[in-house]
C-alpha positions in Angstrom: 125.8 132.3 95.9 124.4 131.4 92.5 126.7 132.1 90.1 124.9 130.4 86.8 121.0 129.5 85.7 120.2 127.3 82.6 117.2 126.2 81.0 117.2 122.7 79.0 114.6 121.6 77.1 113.7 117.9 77.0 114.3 117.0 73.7 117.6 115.6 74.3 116.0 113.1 77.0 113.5 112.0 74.4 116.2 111.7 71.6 117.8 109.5 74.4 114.5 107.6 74.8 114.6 106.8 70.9 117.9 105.4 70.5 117.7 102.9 73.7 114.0 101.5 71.5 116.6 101.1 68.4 119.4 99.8 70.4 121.4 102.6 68.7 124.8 104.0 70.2 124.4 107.9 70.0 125.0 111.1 72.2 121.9 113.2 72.7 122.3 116.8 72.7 120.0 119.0 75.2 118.7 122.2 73.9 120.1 125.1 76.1 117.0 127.3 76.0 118.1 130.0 78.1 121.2 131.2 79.9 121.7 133.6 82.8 125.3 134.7 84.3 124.1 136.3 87.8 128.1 136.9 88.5 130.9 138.5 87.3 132.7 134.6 87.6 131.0 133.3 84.1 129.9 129.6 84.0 130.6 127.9 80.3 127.9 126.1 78.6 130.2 122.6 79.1 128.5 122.3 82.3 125.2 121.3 80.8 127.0 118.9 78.6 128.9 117.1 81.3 125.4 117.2 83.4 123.9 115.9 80.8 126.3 113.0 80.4 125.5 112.2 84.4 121.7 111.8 83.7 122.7 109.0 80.6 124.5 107.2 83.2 122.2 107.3 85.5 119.2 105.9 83.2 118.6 109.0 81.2 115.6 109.6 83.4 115.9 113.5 84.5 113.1 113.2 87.0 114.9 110.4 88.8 118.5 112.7 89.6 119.6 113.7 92.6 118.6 117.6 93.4 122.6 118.2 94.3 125.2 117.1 92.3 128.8 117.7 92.8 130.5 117.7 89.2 134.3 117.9 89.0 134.1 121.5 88.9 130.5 122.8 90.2 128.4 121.9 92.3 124.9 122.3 90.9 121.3 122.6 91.3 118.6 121.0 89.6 114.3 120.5 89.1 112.6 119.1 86.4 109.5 120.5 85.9 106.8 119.8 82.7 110.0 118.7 80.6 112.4 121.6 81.6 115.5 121.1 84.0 116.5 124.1 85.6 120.1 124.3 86.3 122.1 126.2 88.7 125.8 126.3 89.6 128.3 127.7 91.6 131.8 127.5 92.9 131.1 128.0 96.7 129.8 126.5 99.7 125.9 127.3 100.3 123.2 126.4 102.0 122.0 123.1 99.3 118.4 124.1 100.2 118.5 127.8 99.5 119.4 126.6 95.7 116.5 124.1 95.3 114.2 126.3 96.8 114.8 129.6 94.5 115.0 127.0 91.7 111.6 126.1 92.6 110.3 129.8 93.1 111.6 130.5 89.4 109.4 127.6 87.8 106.5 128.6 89.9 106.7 132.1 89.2 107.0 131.5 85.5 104.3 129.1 85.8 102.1 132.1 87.1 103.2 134.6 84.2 103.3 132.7 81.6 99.8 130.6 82.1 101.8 127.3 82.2 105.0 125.7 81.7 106.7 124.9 78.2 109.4 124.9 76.0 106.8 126.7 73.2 106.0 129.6 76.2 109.6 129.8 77.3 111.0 130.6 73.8 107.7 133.1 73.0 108.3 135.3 76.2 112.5 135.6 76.2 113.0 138.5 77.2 109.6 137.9 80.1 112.0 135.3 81.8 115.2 137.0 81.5 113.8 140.6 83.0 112.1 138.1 86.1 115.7 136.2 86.4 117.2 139.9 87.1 114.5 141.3 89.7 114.8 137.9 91.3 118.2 137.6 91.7 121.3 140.2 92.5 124.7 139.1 92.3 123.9 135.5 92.7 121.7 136.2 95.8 117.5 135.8 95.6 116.7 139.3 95.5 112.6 139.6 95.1 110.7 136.2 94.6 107.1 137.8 95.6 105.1 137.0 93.0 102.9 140.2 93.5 106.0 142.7 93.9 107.5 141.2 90.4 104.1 141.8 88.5 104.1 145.2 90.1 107.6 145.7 88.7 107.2 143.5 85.2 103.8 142.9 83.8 103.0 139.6 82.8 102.7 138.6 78.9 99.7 139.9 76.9 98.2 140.4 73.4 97.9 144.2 73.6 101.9 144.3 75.3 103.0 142.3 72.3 101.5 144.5 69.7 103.0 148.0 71.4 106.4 146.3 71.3 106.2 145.4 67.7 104.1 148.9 66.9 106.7 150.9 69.4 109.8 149.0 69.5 110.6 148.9 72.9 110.9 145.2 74.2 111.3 146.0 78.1 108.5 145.2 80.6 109.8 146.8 83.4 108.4 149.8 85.0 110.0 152.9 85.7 108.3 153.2 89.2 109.1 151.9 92.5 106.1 148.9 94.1 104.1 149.9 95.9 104.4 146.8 98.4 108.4 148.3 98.8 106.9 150.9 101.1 104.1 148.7 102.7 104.8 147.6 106.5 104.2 143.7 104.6 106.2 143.4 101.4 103.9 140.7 100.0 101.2 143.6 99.9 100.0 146.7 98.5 99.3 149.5 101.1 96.4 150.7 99.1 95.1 147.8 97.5 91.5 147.7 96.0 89.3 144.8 94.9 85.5 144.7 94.0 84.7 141.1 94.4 85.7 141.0 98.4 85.9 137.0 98.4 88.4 134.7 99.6 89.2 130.6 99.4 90.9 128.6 100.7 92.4 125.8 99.2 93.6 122.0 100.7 95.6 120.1 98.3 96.7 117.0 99.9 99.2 113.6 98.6 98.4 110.4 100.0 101.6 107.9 99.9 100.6 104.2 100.9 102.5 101.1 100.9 100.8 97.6 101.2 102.7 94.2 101.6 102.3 91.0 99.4 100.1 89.9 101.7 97.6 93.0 101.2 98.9 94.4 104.7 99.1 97.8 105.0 102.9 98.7 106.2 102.8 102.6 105.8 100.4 105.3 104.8 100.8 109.4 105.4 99.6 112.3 104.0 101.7 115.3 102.8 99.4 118.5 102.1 99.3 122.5 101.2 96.7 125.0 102.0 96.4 127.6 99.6 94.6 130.9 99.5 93.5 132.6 97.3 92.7 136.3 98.5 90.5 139.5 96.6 90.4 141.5 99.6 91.0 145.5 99.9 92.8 147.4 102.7 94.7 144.8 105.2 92.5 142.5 106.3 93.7 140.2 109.2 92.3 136.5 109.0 92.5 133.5 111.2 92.0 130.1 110.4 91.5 127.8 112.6 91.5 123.3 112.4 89.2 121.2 114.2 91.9 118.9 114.8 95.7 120.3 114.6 97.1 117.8 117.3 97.5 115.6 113.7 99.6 118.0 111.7 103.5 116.8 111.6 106.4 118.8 109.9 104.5 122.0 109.8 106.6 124.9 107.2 104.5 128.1 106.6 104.4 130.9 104.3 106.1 134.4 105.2 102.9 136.4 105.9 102.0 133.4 109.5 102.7 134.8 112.8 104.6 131.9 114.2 103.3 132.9 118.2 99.7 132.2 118.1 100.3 128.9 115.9 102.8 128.1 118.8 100.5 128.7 121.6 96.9 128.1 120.0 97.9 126.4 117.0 95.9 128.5 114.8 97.3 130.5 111.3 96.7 134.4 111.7 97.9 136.1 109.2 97.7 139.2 106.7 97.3 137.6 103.0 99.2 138.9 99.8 96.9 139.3 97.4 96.5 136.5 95.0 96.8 132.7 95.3 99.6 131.5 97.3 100.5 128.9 99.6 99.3 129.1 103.3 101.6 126.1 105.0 102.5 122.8 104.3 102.1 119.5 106.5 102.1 115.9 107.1 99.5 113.4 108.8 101.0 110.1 109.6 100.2 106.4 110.8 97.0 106.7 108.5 95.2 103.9 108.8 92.2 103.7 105.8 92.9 104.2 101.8 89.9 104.1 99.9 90.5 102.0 96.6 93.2 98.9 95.6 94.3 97.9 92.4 95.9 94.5 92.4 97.9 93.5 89.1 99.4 89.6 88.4 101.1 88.6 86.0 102.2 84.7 85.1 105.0 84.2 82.7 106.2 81.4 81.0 107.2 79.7 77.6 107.7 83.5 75.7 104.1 84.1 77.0 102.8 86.3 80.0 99.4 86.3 81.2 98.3 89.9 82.9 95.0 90.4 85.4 93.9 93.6 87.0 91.8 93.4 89.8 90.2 97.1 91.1 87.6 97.5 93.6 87.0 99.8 96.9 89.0 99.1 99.9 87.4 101.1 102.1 84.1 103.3 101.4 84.7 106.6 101.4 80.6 107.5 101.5 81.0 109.3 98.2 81.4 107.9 94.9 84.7 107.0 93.1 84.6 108.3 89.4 87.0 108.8 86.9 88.8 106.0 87.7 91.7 105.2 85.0 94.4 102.4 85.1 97.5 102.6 83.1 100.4 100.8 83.0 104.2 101.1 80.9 104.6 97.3 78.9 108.4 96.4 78.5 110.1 97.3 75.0 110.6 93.5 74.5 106.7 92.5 74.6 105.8 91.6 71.3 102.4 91.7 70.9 99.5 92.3 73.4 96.0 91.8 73.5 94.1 92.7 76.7 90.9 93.1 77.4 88.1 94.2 80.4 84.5 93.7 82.0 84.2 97.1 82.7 85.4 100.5 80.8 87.4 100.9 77.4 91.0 99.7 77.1 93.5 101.1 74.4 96.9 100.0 73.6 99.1 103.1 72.3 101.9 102.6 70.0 104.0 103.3 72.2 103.4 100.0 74.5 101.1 102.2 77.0 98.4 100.1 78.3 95.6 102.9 79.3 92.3 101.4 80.6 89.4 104.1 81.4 87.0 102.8 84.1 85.1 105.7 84.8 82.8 104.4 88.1 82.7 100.9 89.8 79.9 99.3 89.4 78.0 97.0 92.4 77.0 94.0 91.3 80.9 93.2 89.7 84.5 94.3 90.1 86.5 95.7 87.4 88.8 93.0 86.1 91.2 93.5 83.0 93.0 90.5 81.4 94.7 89.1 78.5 98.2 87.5 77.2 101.3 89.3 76.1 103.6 87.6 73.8 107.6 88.1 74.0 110.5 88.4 71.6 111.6 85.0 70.5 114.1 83.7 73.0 112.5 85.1 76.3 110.8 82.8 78.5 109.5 84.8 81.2 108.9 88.2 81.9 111.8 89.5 84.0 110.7 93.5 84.1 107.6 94.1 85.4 104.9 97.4 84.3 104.5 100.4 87.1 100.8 100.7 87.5 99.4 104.3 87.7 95.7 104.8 88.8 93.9 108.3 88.5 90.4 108.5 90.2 88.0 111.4 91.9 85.7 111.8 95.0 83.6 114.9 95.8 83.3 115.6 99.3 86.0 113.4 101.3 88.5 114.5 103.3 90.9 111.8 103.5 93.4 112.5 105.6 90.3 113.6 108.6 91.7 117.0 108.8 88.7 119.5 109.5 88.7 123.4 109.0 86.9 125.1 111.8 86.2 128.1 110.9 88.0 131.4 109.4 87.9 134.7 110.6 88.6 137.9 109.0 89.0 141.0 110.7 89.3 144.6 109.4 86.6 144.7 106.9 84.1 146.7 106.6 82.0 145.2 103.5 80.2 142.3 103.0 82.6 139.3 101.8 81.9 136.3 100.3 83.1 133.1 101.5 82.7 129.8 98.9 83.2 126.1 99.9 83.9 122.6 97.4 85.9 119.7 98.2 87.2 117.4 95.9 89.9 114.7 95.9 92.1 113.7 93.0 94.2 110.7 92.5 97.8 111.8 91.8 100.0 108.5 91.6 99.5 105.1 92.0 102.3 102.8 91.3 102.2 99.0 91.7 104.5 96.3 91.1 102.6 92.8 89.3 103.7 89.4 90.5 106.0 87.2 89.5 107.1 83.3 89.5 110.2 82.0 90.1 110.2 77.8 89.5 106.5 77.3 88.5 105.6 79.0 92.1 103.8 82.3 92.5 104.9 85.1 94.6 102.7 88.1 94.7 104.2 91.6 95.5 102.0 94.9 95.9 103.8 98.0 95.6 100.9 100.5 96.6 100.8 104.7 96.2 98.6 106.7 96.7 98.2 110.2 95.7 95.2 112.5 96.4 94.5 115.9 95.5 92.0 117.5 98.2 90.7 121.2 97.1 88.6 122.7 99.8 87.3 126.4 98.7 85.6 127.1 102.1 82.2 128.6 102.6 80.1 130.2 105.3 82.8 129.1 107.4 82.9 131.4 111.0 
């Protein structure tokens, strides 16, 4: 049981950014942006402070914090999500998952209303959040969390609802009538729904993690993805979807709306769809074997001077090209001076010590290289904290983890539907430790991941 919700801004983690670059001794304050009591038991604003205390101590990183934390007199909940922590407390013993999750459903649901995720759209749309927190919760138990129920029952922000309440003065969103989903035989859906442009997609979004020894050695690579749907379908349609190769899905979690028996026995996802974008079922594919790009960063310190080189090229072809590639790496607060430069692409130094180099596509008669000589603070001889490298790149038409949609099937419908297909991959994170030298010797050390984003909107499929 829930007993408390708060929403904290991120200006106190920033203020606590500033005073570690001025070597300055002060206690940050985080913004309390919103506060919900969901019990009778009320939860005092010192909570926040004390949590707040516990992310200084542990590097003043909030993204970095345990999801649990047991304070002296709470034990509490917490995400971080586009530079808002959402808090939750309570007194009581509870399932630790059931609070992450509902925390989770609250930034995705406001994600959906609001059109994104911000201090700015929290503040504009108050009383938005705080009607959503009420639907979605009763007496510090999730209550409704269906997205499509809650817009039934609040309507999402608009120009034309903003200028009634000002014109009318009434500041509720609520409606006075009952969803129609409450009385449907599937609570995610509407019993008489209606749509005009009978389509459907379906969406794979997929993160590829990879580790590589100093050697170059790959040690460990898997996939974690999503398949999401995005349905504009009347009446109740009934679809199937169906993989040309399940036997490599791991750690399978699926949405509400999957009947769990012909997954078991045929391993394919029947279901009836709310209507909307939502997500399908999660997964894993393991003991990959193929990544399709490498960065490898050195860096040789010595004498108060530290000489960087980025080396990029393609690992393994993926038979489409790689574009958008970018490179960018964090330079320690005690680097002096820098001055870098590449054979391929533009490279900027921010003034903030961020290192961003834009590649765009590899070229085939050289491989990207970036290079140059970073100066330290007088009384430094070598560089003892080494940059996280992050690379962001694209491919069109790869599936990288080799999962393959067979077909989908939709039963129940009457009209003509239209079925759309696109696949692209992204590059989420890339994170890579340079080398170092300890006596005049080198040692080099490659900290690979990967992430890709895979979108598949399916077409002419069945």
């Amino acid at each position: 049981m829930l007993q408390c919700i708060f929403l904290l801004s991120d200006s106190g983690r920033n203020f606590f950014r500033i005073c570690c670059d001025l070597n300055l001794v002060l206690r940050p304050k985080s913004e309390v942006m919103l506060e919900k009591q969901m019990t009778g038991h009320r939860v005092d604003r010192s909570i926040c402070g004390w949590f707040w205390d516990y992310v200084i101590s542990q590097g003043g990183d909030s993204t970095k914090i345990l999801p649990v934390i047991a304070s002296p007199t709470h034990y509490i909940f917490q995400i971080f999500r586009e530079g808002i922590t959402f808090l939750a407390c309570t007194q009581v013993e509870m399932p630790p998952l059931m609070g992450i999750e509902f925390l989770c459903r609250v930034a995705d649901v406001l994600t959906g209303y609001l059109g994104g995720l911000n201090e700015d759209l929290i503040k504009d749309n108050f009383i938005i959040v705080y009607e959503l927190l009420d639907e979605m919760m009763d007496n510090g138990f999730p209550l409704t969390t269906v997205p499509n129920i809650l817009k039934e029952m609040i309507a999402p922000p608009n120009i034309v609802s903003k200028v009634l309440s000002v014109v009318t003065g009434k500041s509720s969103n609520v409606s006075n009538i009952l969803p129609d989903a409450t009385a449907s035989p599937v609570p995610w859906r509407k019993s008489d729904l209606k749509s005009s442009s009978n389509e459907v997609y379906v969406d794979l979004i997929e993160e590829l993690d990879a580790i590589l020894s100093r050697e170059g050695v790959l040690v460990k690579c898997e996939v974690y993805g999503e398949v999401h749907v995005n349905s504009h379908l009347p009446g109740f349609p009934d679809l199937t979807l169906s993989f040309a190769n399940p036997s490599i899905l791991n750690d399978v979690r699926f949405h509400p709306c999957v009947r769990f028996r012909p997954w078991e026995g045929e391993q394919i996802l029947s279901f009836v769809p709310p209507d909307g974008e939502f997500k399908l079922a999660s997964y894993r594919v393991k003991k990959l074997k193929n990544i399709p790009i490498y960065v490898k960063p050195q860096l040789t310190s010595s004498s108060g001077h530290c000489r960087v080189n980025v080396l990029v090229g393609i690992r393994n072809d993926p038979g489409k090209v790689i574009e958008n590639i970018t490179v960018q790496f964090q330079l320690p607060s005690f680097v002096e001076s820098v001055d870098v430069s590449s054979n391929h692409g533009t490279v900027n130094v921010l003034a903030d010590k961020t290192c961003f180099w834009s590649i765009g596509r590899i070229p085939k008669d050289k491989s990207p290289s970036l290079s140059g000589n970073l100066v330290l603070e007088p009384g430094l001889d070598r560089l003892h904290v080494f940059p996280v490298f992050r690379v962001g790149f694209k491919i069109v038409g790869v599936a990288l983890s080799g999962l393959q949609i067979n077909k989908l099937e939709i039963k129940n419908m009457p009209a003509r539907l239209y079925k759309g297909f696109r696949a692209i991959t992204k590059a989420g994170e890339y994170e890579g430790l340079g080398c170092f030298f300890l006596n005049l010797n080198q040692f080099q050390i490659w900290l690979e991941k990967f992430r890709f984003e895979l979108t598949y909107l399916i077409n002419g499929l069945g």
